[in-house]
C-alpha positions in Angstrom: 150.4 -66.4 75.9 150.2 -65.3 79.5 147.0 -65.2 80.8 146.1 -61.4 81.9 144.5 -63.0 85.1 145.7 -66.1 86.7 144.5 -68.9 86.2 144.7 -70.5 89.8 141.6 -70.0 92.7 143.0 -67.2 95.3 141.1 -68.2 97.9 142.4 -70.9 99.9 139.6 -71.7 102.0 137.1 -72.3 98.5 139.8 -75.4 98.3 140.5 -77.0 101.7 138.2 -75.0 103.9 138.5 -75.8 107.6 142.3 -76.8 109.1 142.4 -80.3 109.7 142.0 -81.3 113.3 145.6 -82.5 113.9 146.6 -78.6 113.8 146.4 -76.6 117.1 143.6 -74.6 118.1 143.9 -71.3 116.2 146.0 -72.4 113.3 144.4 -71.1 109.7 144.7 -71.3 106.6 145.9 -67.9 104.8 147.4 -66.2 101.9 151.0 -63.9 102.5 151.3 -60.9 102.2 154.4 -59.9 99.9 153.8 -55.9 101.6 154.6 -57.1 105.0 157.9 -57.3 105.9 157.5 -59.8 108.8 155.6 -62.3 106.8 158.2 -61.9 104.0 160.8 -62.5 106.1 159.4 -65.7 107.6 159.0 -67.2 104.5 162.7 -66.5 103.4 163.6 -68.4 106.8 161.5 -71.1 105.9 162.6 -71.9 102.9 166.2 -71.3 103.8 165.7 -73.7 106.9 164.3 -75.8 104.2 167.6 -75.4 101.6 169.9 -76.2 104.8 168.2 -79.4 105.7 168.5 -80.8 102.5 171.6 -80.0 101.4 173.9 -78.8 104.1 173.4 -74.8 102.9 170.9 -72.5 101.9 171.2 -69.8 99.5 167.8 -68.0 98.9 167.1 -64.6 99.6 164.1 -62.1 99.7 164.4 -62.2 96.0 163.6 -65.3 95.8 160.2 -64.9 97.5 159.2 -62.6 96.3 159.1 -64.1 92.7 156.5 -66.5 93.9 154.3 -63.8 96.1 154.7 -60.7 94.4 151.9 -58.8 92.6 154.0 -59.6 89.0 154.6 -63.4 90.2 150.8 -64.0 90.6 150.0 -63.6 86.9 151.4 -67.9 86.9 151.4 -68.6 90.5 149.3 -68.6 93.6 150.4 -69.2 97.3 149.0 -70.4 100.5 150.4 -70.3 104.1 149.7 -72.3 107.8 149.5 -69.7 110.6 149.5 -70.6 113.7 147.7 -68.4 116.7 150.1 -65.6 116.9 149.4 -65.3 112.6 153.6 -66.8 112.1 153.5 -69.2 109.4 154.6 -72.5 110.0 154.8 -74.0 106.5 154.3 -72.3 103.0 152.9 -74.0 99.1 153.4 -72.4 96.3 152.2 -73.1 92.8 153.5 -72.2 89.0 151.4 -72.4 86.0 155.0 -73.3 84.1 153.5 -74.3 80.7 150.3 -76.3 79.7 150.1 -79.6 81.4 152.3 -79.1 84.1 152.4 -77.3 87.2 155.4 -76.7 89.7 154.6 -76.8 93.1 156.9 -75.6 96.1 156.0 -77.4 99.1 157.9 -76.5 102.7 156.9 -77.2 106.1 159.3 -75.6 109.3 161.7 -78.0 110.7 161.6 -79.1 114.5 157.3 -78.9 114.7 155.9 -81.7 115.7 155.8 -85.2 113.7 151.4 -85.4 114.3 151.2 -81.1 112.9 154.3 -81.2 110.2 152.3 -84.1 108.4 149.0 -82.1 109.1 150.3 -79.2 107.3 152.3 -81.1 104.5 148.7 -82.6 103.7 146.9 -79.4 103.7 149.1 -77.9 101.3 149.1 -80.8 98.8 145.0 -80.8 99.2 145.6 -77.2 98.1 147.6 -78.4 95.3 145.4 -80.7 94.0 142.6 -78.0 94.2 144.8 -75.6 92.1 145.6 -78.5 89.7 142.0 -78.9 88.8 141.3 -75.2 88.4 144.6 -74.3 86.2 144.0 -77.8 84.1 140.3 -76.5 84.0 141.3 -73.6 82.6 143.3 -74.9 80.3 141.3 -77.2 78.9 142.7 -80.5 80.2 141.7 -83.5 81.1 145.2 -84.3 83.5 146.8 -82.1 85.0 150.4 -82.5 86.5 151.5 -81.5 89.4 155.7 -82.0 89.3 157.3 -80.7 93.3 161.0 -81.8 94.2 163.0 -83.2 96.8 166.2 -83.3 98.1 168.0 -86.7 97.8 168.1 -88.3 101.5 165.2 -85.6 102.9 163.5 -89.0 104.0 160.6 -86.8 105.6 159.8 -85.1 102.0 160.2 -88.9 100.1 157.9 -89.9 103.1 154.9 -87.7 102.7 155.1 -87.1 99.0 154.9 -91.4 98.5 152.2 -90.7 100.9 150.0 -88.4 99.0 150.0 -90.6 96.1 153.5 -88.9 94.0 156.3 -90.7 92.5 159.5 -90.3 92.3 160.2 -90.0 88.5 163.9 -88.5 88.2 167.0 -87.7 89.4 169.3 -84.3 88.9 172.9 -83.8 89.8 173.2 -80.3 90.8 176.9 -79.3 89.5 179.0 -77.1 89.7 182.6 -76.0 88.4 185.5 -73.6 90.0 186.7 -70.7 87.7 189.9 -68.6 88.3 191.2 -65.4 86.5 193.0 -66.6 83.6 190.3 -68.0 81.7 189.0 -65.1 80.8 191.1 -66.1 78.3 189.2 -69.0 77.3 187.6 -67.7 74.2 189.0 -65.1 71.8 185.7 -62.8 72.8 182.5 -63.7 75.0 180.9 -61.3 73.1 181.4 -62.8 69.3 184.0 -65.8 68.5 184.2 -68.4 65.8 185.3 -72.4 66.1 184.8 -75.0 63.3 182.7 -72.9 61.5 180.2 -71.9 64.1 179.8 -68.4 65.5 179.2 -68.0 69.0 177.9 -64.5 69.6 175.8 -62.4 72.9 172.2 -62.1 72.1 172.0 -58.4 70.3 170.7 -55.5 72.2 169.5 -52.2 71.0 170.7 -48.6 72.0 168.0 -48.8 74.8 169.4 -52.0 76.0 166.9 -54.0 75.3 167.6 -57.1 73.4 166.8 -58.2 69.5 163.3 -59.6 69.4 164.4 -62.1 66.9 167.2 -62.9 68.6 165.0 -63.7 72.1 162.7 -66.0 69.4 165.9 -67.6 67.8 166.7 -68.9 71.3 163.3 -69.9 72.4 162.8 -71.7 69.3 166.3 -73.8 69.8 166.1 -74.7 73.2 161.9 -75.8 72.5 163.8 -78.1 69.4 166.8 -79.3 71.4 164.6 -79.9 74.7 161.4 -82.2 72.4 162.2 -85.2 73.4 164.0 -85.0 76.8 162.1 -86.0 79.8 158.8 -84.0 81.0 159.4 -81.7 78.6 156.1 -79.6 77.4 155.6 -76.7 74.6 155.9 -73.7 76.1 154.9 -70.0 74.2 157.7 -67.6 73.3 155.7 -65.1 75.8 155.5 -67.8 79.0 159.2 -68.9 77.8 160.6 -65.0 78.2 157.8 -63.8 81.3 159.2 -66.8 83.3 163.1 -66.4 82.7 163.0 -62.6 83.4 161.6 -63.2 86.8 164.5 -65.0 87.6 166.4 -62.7 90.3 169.7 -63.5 88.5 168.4 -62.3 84.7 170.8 -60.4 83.0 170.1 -59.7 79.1 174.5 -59.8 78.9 174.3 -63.6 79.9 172.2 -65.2 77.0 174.2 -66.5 73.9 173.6 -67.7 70.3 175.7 -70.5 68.4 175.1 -69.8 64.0 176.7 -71.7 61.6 178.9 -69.3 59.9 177.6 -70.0 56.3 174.4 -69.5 56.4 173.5 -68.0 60.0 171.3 -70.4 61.1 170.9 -70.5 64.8 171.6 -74.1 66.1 172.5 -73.6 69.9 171.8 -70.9 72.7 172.8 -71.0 76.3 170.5 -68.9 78.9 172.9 -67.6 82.1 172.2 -66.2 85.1 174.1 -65.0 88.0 174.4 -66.7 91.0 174.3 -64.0 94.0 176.7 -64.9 97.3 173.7 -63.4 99.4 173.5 -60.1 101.4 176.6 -59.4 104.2 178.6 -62.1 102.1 182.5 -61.2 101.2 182.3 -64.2 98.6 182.6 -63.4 95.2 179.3 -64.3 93.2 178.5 -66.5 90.4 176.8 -67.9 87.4 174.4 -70.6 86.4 173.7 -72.2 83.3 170.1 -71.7 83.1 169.4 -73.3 79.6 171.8 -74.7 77.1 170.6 -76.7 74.0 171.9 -77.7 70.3 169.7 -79.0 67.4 169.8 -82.3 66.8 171.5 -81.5 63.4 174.0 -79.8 64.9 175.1 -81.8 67.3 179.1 -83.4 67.3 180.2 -79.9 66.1 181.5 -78.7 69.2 178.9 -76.5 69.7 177.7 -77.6 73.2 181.3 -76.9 74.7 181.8 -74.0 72.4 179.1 -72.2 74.4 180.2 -73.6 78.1 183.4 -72.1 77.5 181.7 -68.8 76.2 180.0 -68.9 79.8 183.3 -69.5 81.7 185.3 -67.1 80.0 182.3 -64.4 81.1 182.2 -65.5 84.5 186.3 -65.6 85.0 185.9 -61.9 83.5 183.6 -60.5 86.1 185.5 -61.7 89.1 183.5 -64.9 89.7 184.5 -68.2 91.3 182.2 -70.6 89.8 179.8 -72.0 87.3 176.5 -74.2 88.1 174.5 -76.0 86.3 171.9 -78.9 86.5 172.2 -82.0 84.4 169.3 -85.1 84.3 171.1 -88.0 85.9 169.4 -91.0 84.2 169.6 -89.3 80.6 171.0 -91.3 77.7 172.6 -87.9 75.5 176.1 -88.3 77.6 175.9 -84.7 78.8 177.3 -85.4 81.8 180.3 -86.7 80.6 180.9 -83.4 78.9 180.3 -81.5 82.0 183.1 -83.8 83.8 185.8 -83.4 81.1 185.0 -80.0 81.5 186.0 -79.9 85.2 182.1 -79.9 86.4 181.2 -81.7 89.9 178.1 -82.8 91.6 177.6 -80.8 94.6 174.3 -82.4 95.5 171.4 -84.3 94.0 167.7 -82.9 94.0 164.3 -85.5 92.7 161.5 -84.8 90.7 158.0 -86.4 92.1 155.0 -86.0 89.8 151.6 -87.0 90.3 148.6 -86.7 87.6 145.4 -85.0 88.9 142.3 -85.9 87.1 140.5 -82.4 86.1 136.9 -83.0 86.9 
């Protein structure tokens, strides 16, 4: 369930209290404020500044932020920022209460500050992460909580501090992508229902209103919690966090999630989760989509469901006018995804880390 208050301390100051002395004179500790347009705009800078280090581009937007800061974000997440004297942030943590045991945290610091006040601020907002660790595992009952924050590959700064502050680098992700032109539209009969080897890929059903099937949601949540058991870092999470989290996705459209049933007996036994992938505000580029979740039960597996549903997602995005598909596939897993991805025309734009450290709850 999702907690009606969150679960995280909003002060910042009850958890690190005074700056440490390596910051300027005047720098504090603060939270933003999603209502003020400078201090959302700083933050959008930061962590596109952020994006373009590590990988050549950035592609966030206000959107974006605002997920993490926003009144409706801070059910699951709570944020901290570094001002300096004239109140500008100069580096940003954010935290997500993603499912029990494990904790996201978002961790950016401005490019170009000085070596001595980067790592003074990159150390203040993981003291503040450990601090929110020990009140969200707390809460939940826990005796360890996880804290799991990411890297670009080759942002030697980020490896640097996060070794430093007693993470590990635990995994690898090739961040892929795959072009899509008009005629595959044609790709599947219908994106909206189509059958192959006696398997029926269909779009999650939605009402008059609009709004879709509640079994269906449940169907989709309870696949991708089967096919996801035992892949890495994985952890139960309740149909109500599953939904609440995925719907404050900026790119969450209800048209983009899909069902795979066997024909005979209706049973659902894969689902793929899309979102859209926006070019960004004063772009001409043509925008496109992401496969957020895709998963097949065990049992079902070898049946051509996997691509069955990758094509579904293809055929949708040539049909809208888009250029592309994304998706994110573990690099050291043994299941062989990848290789479907490549034979499918997917290729790694760039690879991202996972660094996890375990925080006692005392």
């Amino acid at each position: 369930m999702i907690p009606d208050e969150s679960r995280f301390e909003p002060d910042p100051e009850e958890i690190v209290g005074e700056p440490p002395a390596a910051l300027p004179d005047g720098w504090v500790v603060d939270s933003p404020d999603p209502a003020d347009r400078v201090d959302l705009a700083r933050l959008t800078q930061l962590l596109r500044d952020h994006e373009r280090q590590g990988r050549g581009w950035a592609g966030a937007g206000v959107d974006d932020v605002l997920v993490e800061v926003s009144e409706a974000g801070l059910r699951t997440r709570e944020n901290v920022v570094v001002r300096d004297e004239a109140h500008l942030a100069r580096a940003w943590g954010s935290v997500h209460d993603r499912a029990g045991g494990r904790m996201l945290f978002l961790h950016v610091v401005e490019r170009g500050l000085p070596d001595r006040v980067a790592r003074a601020c990159s150390d203040l907002l993981v003291e503040w992460a450990v601090g929110q660790a020990v009140a969200v595992g707390s809460a939940r009952g826990l005796d360890v909580q996880q804290i799991d924050t990411g890297a670009y590959a080759g942002d030697e700064r980020q490896a640097r501090w996060l070794t430093d502050a007693g993470f590990t680098r635990v995994r690898t992700w090739w961040q892929m992508s795959r072009p899509v032109v008009a005629d595959e539209a044609d790709l599947v009969p219908s994106i909206d229902e189509w059958s192959d080897r006696g398997v029926r890929f269909r779009q999650v059903r939605r009402a008059g209103d609009g709004l879709p099937d509640d079994s269906d949601l449940r169907a989709v949540h309870d696949v991708l919690e089967e096919a996801f058991r035992d892949h890495f870092n994985s952890w139960e999470e309740t149909f109500d966090e599953f939904l609440h989290r995925l719907r404050e996705d900026p790119g969450h459209r209800w048209d983009h999630w899909w069902l795979a049933e066997l024909e005979d007996s209706d049973e659902p036994v894969g689902a793929l989760v899309g979102t859209v992938s926006e070019s960004g505000a004063g772009s001409s580029a043509p925008d496109g989509s992401y496969v957020s979740y895709i998963g097949v039960r065990e049992a079902a597996r070898g049946r051509g469901v996997a691509k069955g549903l990758l094509r579904t997602i293809i055929a949708d995005a040539a049909g809208r006018g888009r250029d592309r598909v994304g998706l994110e596939v573990d690099a050291d897993s043994s299941t062989g995804a990848d290789g479907l991805y490549t034979s499918m025309g997917w290729v790694t734009k760039y690879v991202t880390e996972s660094w996890h450290r375990d925080v006692p709850v005392v």
